[in-house]
LUMMARGU-102795 format. One record per atom (N, C-alpha, C): residue number from 1; atom name; residue in one letter; x, y, z. Coordinates in steps of 0.05 Angstrom, whole numbers. Layout:
N
> pos	site	code	X	Y	Z
> NUM	CA	A	X	Y	Z
...
This chain:
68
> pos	site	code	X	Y	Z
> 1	N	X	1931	2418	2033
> 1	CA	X	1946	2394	2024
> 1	C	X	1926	2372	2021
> 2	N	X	1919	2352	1999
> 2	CA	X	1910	2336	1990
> 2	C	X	1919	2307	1996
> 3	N	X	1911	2298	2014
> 3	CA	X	1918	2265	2019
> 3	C	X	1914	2244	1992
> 4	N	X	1925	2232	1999
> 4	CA	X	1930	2214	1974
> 4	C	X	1909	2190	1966
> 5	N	X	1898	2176	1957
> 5	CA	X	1881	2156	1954
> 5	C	X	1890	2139	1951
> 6	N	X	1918	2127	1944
> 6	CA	X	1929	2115	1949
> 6	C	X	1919	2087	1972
> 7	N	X	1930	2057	1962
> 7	CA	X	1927	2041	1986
> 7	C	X	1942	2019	1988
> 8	N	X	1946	1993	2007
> 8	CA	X	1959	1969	2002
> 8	C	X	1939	1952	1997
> 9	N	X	1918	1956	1981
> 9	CA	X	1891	1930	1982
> 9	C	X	1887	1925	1954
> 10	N	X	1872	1894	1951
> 10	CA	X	1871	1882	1927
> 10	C	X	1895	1876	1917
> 11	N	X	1896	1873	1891
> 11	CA	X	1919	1859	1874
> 11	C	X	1946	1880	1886
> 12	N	X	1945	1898	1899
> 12	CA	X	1972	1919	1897
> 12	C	X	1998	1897	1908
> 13	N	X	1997	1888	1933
> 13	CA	X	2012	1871	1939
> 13	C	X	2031	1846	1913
> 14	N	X	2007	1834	1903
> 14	CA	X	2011	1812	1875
> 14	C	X	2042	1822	1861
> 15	N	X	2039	1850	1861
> 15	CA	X	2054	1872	1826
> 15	C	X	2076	1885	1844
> 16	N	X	2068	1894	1866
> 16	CA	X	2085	1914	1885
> 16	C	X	2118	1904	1881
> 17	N	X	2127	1885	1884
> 17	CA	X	2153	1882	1881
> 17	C	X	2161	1880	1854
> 18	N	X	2147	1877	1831
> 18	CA	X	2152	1883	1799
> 18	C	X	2154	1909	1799
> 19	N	X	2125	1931	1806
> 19	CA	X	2136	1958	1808
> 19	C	X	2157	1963	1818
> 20	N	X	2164	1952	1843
> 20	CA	X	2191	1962	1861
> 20	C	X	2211	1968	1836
> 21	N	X	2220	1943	1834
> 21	CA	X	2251	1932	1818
> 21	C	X	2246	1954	1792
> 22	N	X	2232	1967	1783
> 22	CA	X	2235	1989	1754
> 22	C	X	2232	2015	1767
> 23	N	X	2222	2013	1786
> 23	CA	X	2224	2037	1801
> 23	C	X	2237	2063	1823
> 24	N	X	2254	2037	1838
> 24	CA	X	2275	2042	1847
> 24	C	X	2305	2029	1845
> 25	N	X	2319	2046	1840
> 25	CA	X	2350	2043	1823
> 25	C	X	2364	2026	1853
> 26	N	X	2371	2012	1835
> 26	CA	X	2393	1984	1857
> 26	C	X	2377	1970	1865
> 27	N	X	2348	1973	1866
> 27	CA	X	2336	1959	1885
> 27	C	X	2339	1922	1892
> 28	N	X	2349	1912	1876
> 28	CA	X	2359	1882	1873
> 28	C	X	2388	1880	1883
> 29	N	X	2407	1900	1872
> 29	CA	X	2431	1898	1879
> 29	C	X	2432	1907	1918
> 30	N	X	2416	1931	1922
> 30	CA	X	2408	1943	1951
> 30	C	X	2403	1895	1968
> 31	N	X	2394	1893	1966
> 31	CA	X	2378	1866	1972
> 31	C	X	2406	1852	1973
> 32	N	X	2409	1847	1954
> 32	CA	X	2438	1827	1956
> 32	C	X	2458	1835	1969
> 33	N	X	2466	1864	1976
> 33	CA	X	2483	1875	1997
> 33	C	X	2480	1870	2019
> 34	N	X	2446	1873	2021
> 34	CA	X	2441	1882	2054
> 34	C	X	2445	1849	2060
> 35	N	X	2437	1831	2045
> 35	CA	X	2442	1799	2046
> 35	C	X	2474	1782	2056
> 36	N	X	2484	1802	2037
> 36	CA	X	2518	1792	2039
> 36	C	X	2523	1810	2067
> 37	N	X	2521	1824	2087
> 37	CA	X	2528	1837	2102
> 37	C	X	2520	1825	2125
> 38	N	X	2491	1816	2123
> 38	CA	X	2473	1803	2143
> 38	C	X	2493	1776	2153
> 39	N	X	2498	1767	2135
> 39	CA	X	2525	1738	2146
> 39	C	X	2542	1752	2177
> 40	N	X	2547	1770	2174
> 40	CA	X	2564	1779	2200
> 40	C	X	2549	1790	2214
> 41	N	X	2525	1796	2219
> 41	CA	X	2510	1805	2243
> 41	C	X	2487	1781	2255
> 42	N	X	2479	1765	2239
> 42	CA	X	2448	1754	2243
> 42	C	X	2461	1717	2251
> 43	N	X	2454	1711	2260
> 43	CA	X	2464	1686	2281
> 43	C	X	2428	1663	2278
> 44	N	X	2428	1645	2289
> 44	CA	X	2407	1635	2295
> 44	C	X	2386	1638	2318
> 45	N	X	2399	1654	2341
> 45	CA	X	2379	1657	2354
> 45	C	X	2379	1697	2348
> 46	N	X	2377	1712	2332
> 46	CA	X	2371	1742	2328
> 46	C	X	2353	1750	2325
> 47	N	X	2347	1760	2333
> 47	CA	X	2311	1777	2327
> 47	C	X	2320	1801	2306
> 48	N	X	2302	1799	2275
> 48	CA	X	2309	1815	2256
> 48	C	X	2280	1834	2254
> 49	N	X	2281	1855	2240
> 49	CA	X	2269	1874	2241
> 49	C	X	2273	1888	2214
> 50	N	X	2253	1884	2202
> 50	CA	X	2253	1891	2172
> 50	C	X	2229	1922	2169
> 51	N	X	2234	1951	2179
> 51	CA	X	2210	1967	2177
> 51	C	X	2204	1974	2147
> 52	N	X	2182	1983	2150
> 52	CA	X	2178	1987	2122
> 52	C	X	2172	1967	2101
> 53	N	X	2170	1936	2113
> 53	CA	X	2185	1921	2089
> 53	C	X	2169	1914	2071
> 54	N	X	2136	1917	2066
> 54	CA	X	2115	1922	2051
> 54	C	X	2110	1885	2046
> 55	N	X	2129	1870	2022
> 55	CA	X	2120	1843	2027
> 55	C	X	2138	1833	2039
> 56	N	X	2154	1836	2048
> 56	CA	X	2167	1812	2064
> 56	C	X	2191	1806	2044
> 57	N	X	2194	1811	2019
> 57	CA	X	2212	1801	2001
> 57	C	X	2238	1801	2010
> 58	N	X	2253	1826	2020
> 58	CA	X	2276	1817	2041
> 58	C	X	2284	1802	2068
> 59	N	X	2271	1801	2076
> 59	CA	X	2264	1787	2103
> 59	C	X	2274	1753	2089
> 60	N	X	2248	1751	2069
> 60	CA	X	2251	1718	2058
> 60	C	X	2280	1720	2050
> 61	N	X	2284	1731	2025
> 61	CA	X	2309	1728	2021
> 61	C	X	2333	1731	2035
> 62	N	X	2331	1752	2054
> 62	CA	X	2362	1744	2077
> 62	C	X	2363	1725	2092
> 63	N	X	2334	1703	2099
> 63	CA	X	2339	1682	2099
> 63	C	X	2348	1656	2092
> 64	N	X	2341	1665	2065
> 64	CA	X	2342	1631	2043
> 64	C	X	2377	1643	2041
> 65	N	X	2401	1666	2048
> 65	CA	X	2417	1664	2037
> 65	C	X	2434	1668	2057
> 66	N	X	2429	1663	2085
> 66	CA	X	2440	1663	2106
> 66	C	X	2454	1635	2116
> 67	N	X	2468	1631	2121
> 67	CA	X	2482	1607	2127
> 67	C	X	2483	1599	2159
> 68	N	X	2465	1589	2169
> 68	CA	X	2459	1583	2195
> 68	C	X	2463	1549	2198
């Protein structure tokens, strides 16, 4: 089996969420759900936990649309 060359360095970060959104199906609508849902679990003092979350793009956004 062949490992990948693949990496997260240089410009990849910059583009990574343009690739995302053509790449994976819902991926905008996925975001706005997990957003509208977050209202009933996430409070002002919660500790949130985003794995995986590569830039941070959900994280920011379930903030800016959270009503605290």
């Amino acid at each position: 089996l062949k490992s990948s060359k693949w990496s997260f360095e240089g410009n990849v970060n910059k583009y990574f969420d343009v690739h995302v959104k053509k790449s994976v199906p819902l991926y905008t609508e996925t975001h706005n759900l997990i957003c509208n849902f977050s209202d009933y679990f996430i409070n002002q003092n919660s500790t949130v936990y985003d794995i995986g979350c590569s830039t941070g793009t959900l994280l920011k956004k379930s903030r800016k649309d959270i009503k605290i």
